[in-house]
N, C-alpha and C positions, 0 to 999 in steps of 0.2 A: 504494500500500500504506500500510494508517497502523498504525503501531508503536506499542506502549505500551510503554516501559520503568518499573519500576518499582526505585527505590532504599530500601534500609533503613538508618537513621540515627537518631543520637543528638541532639535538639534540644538548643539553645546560646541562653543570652538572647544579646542583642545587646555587654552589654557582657562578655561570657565571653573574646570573642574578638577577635581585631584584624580594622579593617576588611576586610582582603585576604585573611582565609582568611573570612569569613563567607559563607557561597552560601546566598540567598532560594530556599525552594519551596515547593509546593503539595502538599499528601496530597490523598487519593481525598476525603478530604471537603469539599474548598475551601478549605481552613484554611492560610495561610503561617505557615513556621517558618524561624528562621538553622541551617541545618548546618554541619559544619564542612568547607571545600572540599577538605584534604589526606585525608578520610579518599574522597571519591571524583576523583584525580587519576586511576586507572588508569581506571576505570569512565568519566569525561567522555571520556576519550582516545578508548575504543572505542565510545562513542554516537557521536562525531565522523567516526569511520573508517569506521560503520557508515550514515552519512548518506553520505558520502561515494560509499560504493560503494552503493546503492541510488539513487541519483539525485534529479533535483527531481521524479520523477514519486511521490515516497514524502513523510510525512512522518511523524515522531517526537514524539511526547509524553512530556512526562518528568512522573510524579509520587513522590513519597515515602513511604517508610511508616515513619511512626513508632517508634522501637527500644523498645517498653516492653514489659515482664510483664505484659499485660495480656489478657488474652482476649477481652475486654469491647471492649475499643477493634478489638483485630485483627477481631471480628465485624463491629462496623461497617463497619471498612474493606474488608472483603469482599464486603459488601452494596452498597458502594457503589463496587468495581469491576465486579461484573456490571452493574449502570446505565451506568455510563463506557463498558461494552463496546460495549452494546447502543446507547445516544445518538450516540457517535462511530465506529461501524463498525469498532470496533479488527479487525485484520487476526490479529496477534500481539503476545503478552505475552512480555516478556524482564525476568526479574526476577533482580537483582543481590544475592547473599548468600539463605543457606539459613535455618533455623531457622523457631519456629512463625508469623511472618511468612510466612516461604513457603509452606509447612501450609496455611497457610489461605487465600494467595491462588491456589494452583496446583487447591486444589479449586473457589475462584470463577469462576475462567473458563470452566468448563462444556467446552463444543467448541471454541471458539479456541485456536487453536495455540499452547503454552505455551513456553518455552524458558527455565534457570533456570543462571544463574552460579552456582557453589561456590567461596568467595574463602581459605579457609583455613578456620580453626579452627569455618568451621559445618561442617566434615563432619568435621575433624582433634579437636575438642574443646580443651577451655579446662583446663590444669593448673596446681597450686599448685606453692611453693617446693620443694615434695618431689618433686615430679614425677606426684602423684595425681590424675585426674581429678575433677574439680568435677561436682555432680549440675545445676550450669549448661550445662560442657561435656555432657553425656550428653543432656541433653534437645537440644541444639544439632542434634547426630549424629541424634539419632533420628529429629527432625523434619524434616532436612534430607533424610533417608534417603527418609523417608515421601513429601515433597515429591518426588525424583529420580522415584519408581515412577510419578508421576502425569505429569511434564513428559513433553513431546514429546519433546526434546530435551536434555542435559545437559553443560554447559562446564567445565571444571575444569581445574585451573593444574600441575597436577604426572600422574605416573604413581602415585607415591605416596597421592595423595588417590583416584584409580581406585580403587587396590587396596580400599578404605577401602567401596567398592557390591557391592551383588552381580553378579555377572558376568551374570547376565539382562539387565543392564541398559547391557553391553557396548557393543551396538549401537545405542545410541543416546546414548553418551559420547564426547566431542570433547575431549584435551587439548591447550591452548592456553594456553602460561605467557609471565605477565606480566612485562613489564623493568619498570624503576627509571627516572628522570630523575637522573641524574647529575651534572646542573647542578644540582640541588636537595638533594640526599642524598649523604652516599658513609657509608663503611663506619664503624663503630663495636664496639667490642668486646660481645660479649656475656653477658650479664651473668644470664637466665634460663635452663631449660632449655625444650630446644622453638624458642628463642626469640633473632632476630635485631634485632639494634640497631643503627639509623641515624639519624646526624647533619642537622640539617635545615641548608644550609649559612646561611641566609636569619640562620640564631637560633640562634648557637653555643652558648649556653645550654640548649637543649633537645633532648631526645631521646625515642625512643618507637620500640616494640616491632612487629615483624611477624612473624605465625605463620612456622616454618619450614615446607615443606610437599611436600621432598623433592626 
C-alpha cells in the first residue's frame, strides 16, 4: 500500500529556529522548507504508529503544504498532487489539519481514498481577547466543513469538535484524542479564553497556546 500523508505548516528561515526543532520537507512541488518540529510532535507520533501497524509490505510519503493565504499557490499544489497520485500509485491520502488547504486538496484526489485529520481550531475556529470569532476562524470552519463532506473518512480529537459537523456525516467520523508528552510539556496557567497553556520543559522561558477542544 503506499500512503501519502500530507502536513500543513508554517515555513521558518533556518535561523528562526534552533537546530533541534527545525524539521526539513518537501511540498507537492519539490520545493524544501524548515518547519517547525513541535508544531507536528502529535502528527510524526501517529505517521510512526501508522507505519508500524501496516507493515514493511506499505510505504509512506510525507509531503507539506505550505500555510499561506494564498489560492494561487494552494492551486498549484493541487495540481501537482493529482500528478504525485497518479506517478507514485498513491493508495490513500491522509491529510493532517483542515482549512482551505484541505478544500482544495481533498477535491485533488479525484477517486483515491481521502482521509482528513481535524487538529482543533480548523473546525473549532480562531477567537480574539473578547472571545469573538475572527473572519480567519470562520473561513477555517467552513472550509474544513466543506473539506469533511468530500473525505472518505474523518478523525477528530474531541466529541466536542463532532458536534461542530453535520451528523450526515456521522458515519464516517472517528474520535481519536490526542495525549501530550509529559516529558516535554506539563501544565501552565491559562491565560486566553478557549485557550490552554503549556510549558515547554526543554525552554523555561517559553510558552504557547493549544486550542481547547472539549
Amino acid at each position: 500500500m503506499q500512503v501519502l500523508i500530507l502536513l500543513t505548516g508554517k515555513v521558518y528561515a533556518p535561523n528562526e529556529l534552533p537546530a533541534d526543532r527545525q524539521l526539513p520537507g518537501k511540498d507537492l512541488l519539490g520545493q524544501t522548507h524548515v518547519f517547525d518540529r513541535l508544531e507536528f510532535v502529535n502528527n510524526l507520533q501517529t505517521i510512526a504508529a501508522l507505519q508500524h501497524a501496516l507493515g514493511n509490505n506499505s510505504h509512506i510519503e510525507i509531503r507539506h503544504i505550505v500555510q499561506r493565504q494564498n489560492i494561487w499557490l494552494l492551486k498549484k499544489q493541487a495540481n501537482a498532487l493529482q500528478q504525485f497520485i497518479q506517478q507514485q500509485n498513491i493508495d490513500i491520502v491522509h491529510q493532517f489539519w483542515g482549512g482551505p488547504a484541505a478544500w482544495m486538496m481533498s477535491k485533488a484526489t479525484g477517486k483515491t481514498p481521502y482521509v482528513l485529520s481535524l487538529l482543533g481550531s480548523d473546525l473549532m475556529g480562531t477567537y480574539n481577547t473578547a472571545g469573538k470569532s475572527s473572519w480567519k476562524g470562520w473561513l477555517l470552519q467552513w472550509t474544513s466543513r466543506l473539506a469533511a463532506i468530500r473525505a472518505n473518512a474523518v478523525v477528530l480529537m474531541s466529541a466536542k469538535m463532532k458536534s461542530r459537523l453535520s451528523p450526515a456525516l456521522y458515519n464516517k467520523t472517528h474520535v481519536i484524542p490526542e495525549g501530550i508528552d509529559d516529558s516535554l510539556f506539563s501544565p501552565c496557567l491559562c491565560r486566553k479564553p478557549n485557550a490552554c497553556w503549556v510549558w515547554m520543559k526543554q525552554n523555561n522561558t517559553s510558552c504557547f497556546s493549544t486550542m481547547a477542544t472539549g
